[in-house]
Structure formats: structure tokens, C-alpha cells
One Martini backbone bead per residue (centre of mass of N, CA, C, O) as a GRO file, in nm:
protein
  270
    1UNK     BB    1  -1.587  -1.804  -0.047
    2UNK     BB    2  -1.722  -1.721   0.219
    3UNK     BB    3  -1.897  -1.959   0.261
    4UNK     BB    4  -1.686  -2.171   0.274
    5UNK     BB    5  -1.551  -2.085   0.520
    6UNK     BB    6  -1.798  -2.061   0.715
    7UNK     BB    7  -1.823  -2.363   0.712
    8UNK     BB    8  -1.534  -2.388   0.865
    9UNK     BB    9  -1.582  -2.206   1.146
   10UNK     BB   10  -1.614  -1.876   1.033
   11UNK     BB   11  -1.661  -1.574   1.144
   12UNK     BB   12  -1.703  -1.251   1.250
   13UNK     BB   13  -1.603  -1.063   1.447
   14UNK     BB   14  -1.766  -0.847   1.433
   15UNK     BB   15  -2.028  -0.646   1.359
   16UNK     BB   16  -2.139  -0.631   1.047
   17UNK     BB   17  -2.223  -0.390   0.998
   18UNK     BB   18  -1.991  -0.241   1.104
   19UNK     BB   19  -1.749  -0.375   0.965
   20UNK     BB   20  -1.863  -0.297   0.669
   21UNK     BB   21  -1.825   0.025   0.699
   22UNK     BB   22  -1.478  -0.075   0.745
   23UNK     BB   23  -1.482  -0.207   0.418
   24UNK     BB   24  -1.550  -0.013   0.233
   25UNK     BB   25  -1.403  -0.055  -0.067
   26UNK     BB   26  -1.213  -0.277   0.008
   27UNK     BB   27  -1.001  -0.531  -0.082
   28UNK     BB   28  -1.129  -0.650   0.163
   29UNK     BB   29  -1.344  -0.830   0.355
   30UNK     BB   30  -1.451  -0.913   0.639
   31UNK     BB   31  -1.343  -1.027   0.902
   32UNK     BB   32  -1.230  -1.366   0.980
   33UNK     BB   33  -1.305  -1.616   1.242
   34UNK     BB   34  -1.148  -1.901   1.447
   35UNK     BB   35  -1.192  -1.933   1.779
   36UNK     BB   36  -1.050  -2.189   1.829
   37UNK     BB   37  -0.798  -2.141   1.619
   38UNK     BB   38  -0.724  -1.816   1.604
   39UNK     BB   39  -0.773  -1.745   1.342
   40UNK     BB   40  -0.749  -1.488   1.075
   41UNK     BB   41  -0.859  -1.349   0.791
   42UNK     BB   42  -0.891  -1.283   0.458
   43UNK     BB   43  -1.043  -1.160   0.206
   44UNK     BB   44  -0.969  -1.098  -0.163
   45UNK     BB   45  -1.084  -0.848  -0.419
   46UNK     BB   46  -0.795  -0.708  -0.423
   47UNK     BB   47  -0.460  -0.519  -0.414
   48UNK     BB   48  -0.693  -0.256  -0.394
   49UNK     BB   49  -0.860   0.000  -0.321
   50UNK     BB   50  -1.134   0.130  -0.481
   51UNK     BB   51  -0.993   0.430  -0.424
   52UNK     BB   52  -0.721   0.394  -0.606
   53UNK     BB   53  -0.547   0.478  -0.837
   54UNK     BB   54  -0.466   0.154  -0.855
   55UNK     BB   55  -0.748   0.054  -0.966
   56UNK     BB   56  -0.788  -0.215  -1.175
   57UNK     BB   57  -0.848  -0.458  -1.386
   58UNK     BB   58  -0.827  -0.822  -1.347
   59UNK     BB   59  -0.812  -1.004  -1.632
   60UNK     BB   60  -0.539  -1.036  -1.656
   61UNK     BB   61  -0.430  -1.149  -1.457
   62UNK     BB   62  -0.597  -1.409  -1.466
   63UNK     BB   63  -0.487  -1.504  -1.794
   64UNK     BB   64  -0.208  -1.509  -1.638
   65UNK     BB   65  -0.237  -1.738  -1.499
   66UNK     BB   66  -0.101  -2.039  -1.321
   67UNK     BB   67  -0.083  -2.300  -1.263
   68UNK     BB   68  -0.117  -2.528  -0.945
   69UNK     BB   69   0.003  -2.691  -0.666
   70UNK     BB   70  -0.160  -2.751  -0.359
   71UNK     BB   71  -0.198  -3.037  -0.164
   72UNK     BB   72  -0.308  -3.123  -0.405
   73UNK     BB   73  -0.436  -2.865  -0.517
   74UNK     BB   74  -0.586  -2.651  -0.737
   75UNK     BB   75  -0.454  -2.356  -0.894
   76UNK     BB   76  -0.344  -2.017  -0.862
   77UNK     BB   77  -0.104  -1.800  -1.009
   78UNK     BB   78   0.113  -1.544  -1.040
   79UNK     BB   79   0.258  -1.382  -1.294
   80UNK     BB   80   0.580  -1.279  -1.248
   81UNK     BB   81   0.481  -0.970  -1.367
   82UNK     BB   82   0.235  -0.932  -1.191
   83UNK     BB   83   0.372  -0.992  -0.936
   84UNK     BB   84   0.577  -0.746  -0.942
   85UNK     BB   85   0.365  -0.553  -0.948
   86UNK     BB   86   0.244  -0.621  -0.680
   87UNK     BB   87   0.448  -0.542  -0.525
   88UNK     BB   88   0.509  -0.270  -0.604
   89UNK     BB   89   0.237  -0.131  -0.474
   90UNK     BB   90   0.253  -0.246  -0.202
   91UNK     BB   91   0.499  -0.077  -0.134
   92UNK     BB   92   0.419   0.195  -0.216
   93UNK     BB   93   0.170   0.235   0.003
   94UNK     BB   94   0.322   0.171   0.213
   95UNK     BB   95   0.484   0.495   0.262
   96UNK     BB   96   0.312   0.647   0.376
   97UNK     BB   97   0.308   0.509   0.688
   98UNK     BB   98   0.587   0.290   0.654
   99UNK     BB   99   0.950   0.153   0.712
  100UNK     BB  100   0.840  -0.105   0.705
  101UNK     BB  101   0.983  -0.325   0.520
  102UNK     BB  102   1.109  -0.197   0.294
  103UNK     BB  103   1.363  -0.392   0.233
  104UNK     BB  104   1.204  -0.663   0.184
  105UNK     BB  105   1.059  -0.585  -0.043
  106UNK     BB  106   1.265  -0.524  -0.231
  107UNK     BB  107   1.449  -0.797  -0.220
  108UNK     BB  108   1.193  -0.951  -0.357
  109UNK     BB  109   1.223  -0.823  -0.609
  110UNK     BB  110   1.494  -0.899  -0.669
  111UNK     BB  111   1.459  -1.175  -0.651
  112UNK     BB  112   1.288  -1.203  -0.879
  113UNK     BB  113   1.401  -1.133  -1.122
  114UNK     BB  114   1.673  -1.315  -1.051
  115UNK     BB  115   1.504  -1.568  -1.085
  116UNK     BB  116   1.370  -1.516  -1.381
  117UNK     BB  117   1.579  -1.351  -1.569
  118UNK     BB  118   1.489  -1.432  -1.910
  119UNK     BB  119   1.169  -1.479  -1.858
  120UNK     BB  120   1.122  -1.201  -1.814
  121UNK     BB  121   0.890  -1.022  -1.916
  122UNK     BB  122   0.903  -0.627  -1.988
  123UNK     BB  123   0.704  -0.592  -2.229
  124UNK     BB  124   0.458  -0.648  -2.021
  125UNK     BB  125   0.526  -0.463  -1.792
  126UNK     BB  126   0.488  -0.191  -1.962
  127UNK     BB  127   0.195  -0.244  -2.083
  128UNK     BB  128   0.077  -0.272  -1.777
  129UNK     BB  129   0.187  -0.005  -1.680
  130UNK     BB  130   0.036   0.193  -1.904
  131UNK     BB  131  -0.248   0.037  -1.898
  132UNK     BB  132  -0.290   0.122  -1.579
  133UNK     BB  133  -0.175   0.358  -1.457
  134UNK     BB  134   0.174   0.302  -1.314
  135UNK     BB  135   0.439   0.355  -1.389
  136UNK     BB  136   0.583   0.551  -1.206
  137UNK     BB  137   0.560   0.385  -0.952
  138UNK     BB  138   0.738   0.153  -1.091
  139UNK     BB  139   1.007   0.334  -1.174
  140UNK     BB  140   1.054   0.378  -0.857
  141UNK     BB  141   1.120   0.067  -0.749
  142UNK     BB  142   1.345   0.006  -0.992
  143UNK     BB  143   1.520   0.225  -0.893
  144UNK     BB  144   1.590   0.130  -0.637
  145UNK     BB  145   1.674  -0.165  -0.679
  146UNK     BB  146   1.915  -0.062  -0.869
  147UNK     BB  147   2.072   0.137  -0.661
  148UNK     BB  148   2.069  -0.061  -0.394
  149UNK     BB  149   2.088  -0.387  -0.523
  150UNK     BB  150   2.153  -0.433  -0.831
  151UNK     BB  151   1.939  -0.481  -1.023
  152UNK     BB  152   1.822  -0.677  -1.314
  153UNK     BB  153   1.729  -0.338  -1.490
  154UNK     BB  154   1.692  -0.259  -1.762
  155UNK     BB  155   1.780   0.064  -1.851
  156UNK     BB  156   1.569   0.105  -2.035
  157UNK     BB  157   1.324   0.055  -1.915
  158UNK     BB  158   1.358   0.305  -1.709
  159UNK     BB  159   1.379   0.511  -1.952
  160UNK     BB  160   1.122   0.455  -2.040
  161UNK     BB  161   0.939   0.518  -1.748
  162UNK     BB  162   1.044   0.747  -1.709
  163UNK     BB  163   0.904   1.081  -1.592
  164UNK     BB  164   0.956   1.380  -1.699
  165UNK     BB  165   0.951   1.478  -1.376
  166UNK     BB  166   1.205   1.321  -1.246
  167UNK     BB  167   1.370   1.356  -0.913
  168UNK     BB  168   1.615   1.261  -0.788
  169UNK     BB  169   1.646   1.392  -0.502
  170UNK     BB  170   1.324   1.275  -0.443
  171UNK     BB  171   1.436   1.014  -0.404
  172UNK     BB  172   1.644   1.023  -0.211
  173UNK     BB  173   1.445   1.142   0.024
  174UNK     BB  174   1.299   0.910   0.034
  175UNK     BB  175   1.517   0.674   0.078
  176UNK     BB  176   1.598   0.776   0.348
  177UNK     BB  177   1.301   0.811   0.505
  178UNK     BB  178   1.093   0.569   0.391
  179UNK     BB  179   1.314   0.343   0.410
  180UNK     BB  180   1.595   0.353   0.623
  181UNK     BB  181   1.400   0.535   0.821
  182UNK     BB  182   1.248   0.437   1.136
  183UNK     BB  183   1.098   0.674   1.169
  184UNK     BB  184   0.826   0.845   1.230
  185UNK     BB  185   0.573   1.011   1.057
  186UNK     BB  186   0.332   1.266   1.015
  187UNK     BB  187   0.249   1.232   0.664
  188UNK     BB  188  -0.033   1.019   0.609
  189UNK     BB  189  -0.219   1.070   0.375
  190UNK     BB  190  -0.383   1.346   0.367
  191UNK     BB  191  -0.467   1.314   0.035
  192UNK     BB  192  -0.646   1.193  -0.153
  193UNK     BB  193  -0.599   1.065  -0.502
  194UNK     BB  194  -0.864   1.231  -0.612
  195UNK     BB  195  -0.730   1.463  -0.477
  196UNK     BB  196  -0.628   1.798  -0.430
  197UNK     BB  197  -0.322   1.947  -0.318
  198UNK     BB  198  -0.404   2.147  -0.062
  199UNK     BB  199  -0.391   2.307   0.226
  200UNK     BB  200  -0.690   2.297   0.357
  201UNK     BB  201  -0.638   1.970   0.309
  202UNK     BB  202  -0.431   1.939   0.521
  203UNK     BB  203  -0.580   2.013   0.738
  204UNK     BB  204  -0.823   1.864   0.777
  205UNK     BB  205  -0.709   1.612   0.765
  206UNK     BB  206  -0.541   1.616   0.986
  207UNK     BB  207  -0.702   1.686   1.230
  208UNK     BB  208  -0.927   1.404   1.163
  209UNK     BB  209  -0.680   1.226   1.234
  210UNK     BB  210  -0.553   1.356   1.487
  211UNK     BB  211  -0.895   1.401   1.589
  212UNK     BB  212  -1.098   1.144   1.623
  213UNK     BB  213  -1.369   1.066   1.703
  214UNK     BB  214  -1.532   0.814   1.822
  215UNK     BB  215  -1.724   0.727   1.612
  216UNK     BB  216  -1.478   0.723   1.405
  217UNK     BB  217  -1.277   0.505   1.546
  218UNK     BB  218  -1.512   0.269   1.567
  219UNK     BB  219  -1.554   0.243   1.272
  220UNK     BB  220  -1.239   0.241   1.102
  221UNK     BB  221  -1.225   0.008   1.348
  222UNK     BB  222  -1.438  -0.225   1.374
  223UNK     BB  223  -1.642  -0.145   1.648
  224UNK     BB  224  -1.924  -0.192   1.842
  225UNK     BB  225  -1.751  -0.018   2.040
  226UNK     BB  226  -1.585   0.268   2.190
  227UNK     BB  227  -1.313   0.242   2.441
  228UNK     BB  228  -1.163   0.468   2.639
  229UNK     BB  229  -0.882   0.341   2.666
  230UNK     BB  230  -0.831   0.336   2.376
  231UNK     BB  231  -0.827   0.613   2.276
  232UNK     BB  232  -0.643   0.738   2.498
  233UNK     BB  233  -0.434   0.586   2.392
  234UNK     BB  234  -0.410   0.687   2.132
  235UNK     BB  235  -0.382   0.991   2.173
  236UNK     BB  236  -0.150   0.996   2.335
  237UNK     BB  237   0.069   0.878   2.076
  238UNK     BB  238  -0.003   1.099   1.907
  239UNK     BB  239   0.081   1.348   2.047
  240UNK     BB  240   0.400   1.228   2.092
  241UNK     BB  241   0.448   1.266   1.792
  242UNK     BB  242   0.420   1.583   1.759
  243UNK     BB  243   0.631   1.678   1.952
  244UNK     BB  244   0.830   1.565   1.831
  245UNK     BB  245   0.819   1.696   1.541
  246UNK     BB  246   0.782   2.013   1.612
  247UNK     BB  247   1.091   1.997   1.706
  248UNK     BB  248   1.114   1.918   1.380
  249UNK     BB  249   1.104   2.145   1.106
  250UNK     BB  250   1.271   1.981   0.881
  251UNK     BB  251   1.121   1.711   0.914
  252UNK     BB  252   0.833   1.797   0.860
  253UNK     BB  253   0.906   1.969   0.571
  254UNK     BB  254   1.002   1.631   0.473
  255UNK     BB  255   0.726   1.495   0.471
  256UNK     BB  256   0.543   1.655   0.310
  257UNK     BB  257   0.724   1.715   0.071
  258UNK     BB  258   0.623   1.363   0.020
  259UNK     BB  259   0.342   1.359   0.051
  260UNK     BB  260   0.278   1.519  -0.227
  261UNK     BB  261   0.435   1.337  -0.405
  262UNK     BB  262   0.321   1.044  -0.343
  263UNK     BB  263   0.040   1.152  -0.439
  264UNK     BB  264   0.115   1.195  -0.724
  265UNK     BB  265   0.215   0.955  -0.807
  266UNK     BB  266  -0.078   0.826  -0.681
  267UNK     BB  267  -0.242   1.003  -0.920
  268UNK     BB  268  -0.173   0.951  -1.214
  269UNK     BB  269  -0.402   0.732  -1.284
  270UNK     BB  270  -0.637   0.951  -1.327
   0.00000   0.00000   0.00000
């Protein structure tokens, strides 16, 4: 698909090998640009990337998409259980980062649901959500939009879906931090979801992630070589947002444990 698309004057960014190195494992290749007309792509070969615990085989996606026509040209589109997951995660894992856009992705999320109304299959919803090993994190969603919403989702699924260890409280701390309140927080996925989640490794990766050297800063954003004005910048934003949560030490203890719980939540499915 990379070379379809090559062929009709898109080409890479950045420098291939560079750019290689900061999109390996992401869920799409590297970025390519049409410089005439300014579009830049994604091509997407999965919906997380490669060391999420949410990465599952994506056969039955395919299996069960059904066909469409788009500008008369044959297509595929995802069946509407496999689309609610698929917002569902997209939701879920952005909150690591911003609550931006957190309102409308529950919002897309209930207008499916309410859309689909008695012919959404919720017994695949369930089979695909246990087999993949995301329930929680899908029960978490539903719970948001039942809650918030008042989406049309059936008691039971919930019910099945609820994982023992559920917290209503860390529900409402969520859903107020990380969907309602627009302000950023200093908690981003501290610890990645196939490691345990230690003090020694939070402070070393907040460290790591907060004073990124410049060839790693170069890396991770996939550039030719890192820029002195843009490094800099990026620095004194960061700097200028530790101050501000520093001086709030309520508001940065319920961040931590938010990244923690957000942690196991998306560590389940290992």
C-alpha cells in the first residue's frame, strides 16, 4: 500500500532510516508527505502500537469488516462491534496524554451505540472484549458513557464486563481529571504496561522523559538532526508546567495515582 501511495508523489519526511527508528513498533509506517499539495499521511497496519497490551490479531477485524463503496471504489469498513472497540481504545489510551477531545470520543462512542440500537451484537462485544484481553478497559468506557451519557448500554454487559477490583471513587477521579478538567498534568505514562509499576522505575523514566537528551529528543521525533530554538523550547514549556503542578500537591498525588491505576488497567490484557 506504501508504494500505491509513493507512486501518486508522496515520499518520506524526514530521512528514512531516521524516521524508521522513531516509528518502530507504532501502530503506522513512517510519515510520507505530498509537498505540492501539503497533505502528510499515515498508513496504519494496526489500531496500538506493537508493545501495547491492548495489540491483539486483528483476523477477526478483517473477518467480520463488511464491504462499502467509497466514491464507487470498493472497500472495507470495520463491523460496528469491532468500531466501538476500536474507539473504545483509542479513548482509553489517550488519557494517558490530554483530556482534549475526551467529551467527543464518548459522545462518537454513544451515538454508535444509539445508532446501532437493537442490532449491535453486545454478545460479540463481550466474546471479542475477553478474548482480546481488554475487558476492563472496555468496561471502563461503557461505564463513562452510561454514567455521563446515559448510553443505551444494557445493565448486564456491565455487569459481565465489571472487573473484581473495581473502584467506583477512581472511576469519579478519572472521570473528573482526565475527561472534564482541560488542565494538563505532569503523570504520562510513566511506566510502560509490560513493566511493573516501582517508585525507582517512575522516577527514572519521569527524569528521562522530562530532560530528554537531544539525540533522544532528535530520536523520538523523528528529525534529521535536533534543532537548538526547538529543543529549548520545548524545555522551558516543560520546566514551566513542573512549577505549576509542584506548587499543587494534591492535584500531582492524584495524577501519580491516576498514571498507576490507568497503568494496570492497560496491563491487564498482558
Amino acid at each position: 500500500s506504501e508504494m500505491c501511495i509513493r507512486d501518486r508523489g508522496y515520499e518520506p519526511i524526514a530521512d528514512r532510516d531516521v524516521q524508521g527508528q522513531a516509528t518502530t513498533n507504532r501502530r503506522h509506517g513512517p510519515n510520507l508527505i505530498n509537498f505540492e499539495k501539503g497533505i502528510v499521511l499515515e498508513v496504519h497496519q494496526h489500531i496500538v502500537d506493537s508493545d501495547s497490551a491492548y495489540h491483539f490479531d486483528l483476523n477477526g477485524f478483517w473477518a467480520r469488516a463488511r464491504p462499502v463503496s467509497i466514491l464507487n471504489i470498493p472497500a472495507l469498513a470495520l463491523a460496528t462491534e469491532d468500531q466501538l472497540l476500536h474507539l473504545s481504545i483509542k479513548f482509553l489510551l489517550d488519557r494517558h496524554y490530554s483530556s482534549r477531545f475526551a467529551l467527543g470520543q464518548l459522545c462518537d462512542i454513544s451515538e454508535l451505540i444509539f445508532g446501532a440500537g437493537d442490532s449491535l451484537n453486545w454478545n460479540l462485544i463481550e466474546r471479542a472484549a475477553d478474548g482480546y484481553r481488554i475487558g476492563p478497559g472496555i468496561h471502563c468506557v461503557l461505564y463513562l458513557c452510561k454514567q455521563l451519557l446515559d448510553s443505551q448500554v444494557p445493565a448486564n454487559m456491565l455487569a459481565r464486563l465489571q472487573p473484581l477490583e473495581f473502584d467506583p471513587s477512581l472511576m469519579k477521579l478519572f472521570l473528573r481529571r482526565r475527561v472534564l478538567d482541560t488542565r494538563p498534568w505532569l503523570a504520562h505514562r510513566l511506566v510502560a504496561a509490560g513493566s511493573a509499576y516501582t517508585l525507582t522505575r517512575v522516577i527514572s523514566n519521569a527524569l528521562c522523559r522530562l530532560f530528554p537528551t537531544p539525540s533522544r529528543f532528535s530520536r523520538e521525533n523523528g528529525l534529521r538532526k535536533w534543532s537548538n530554538c526547538l529543543y529549548l523550547r520545548m524545555m522551558i514549556k516543560k520546566l514551566w508546567r513542573i512549577s505549576r503542578n509542584m506548587l499543587k500537591p494534591l492535584g500531582l498525588k492524584e495524577d501519580l495515582i491516576l498514571d498507576r491505576w490507568l497503568h494496570d488497567l492497560c496491563s491487564r490484557a498482558t
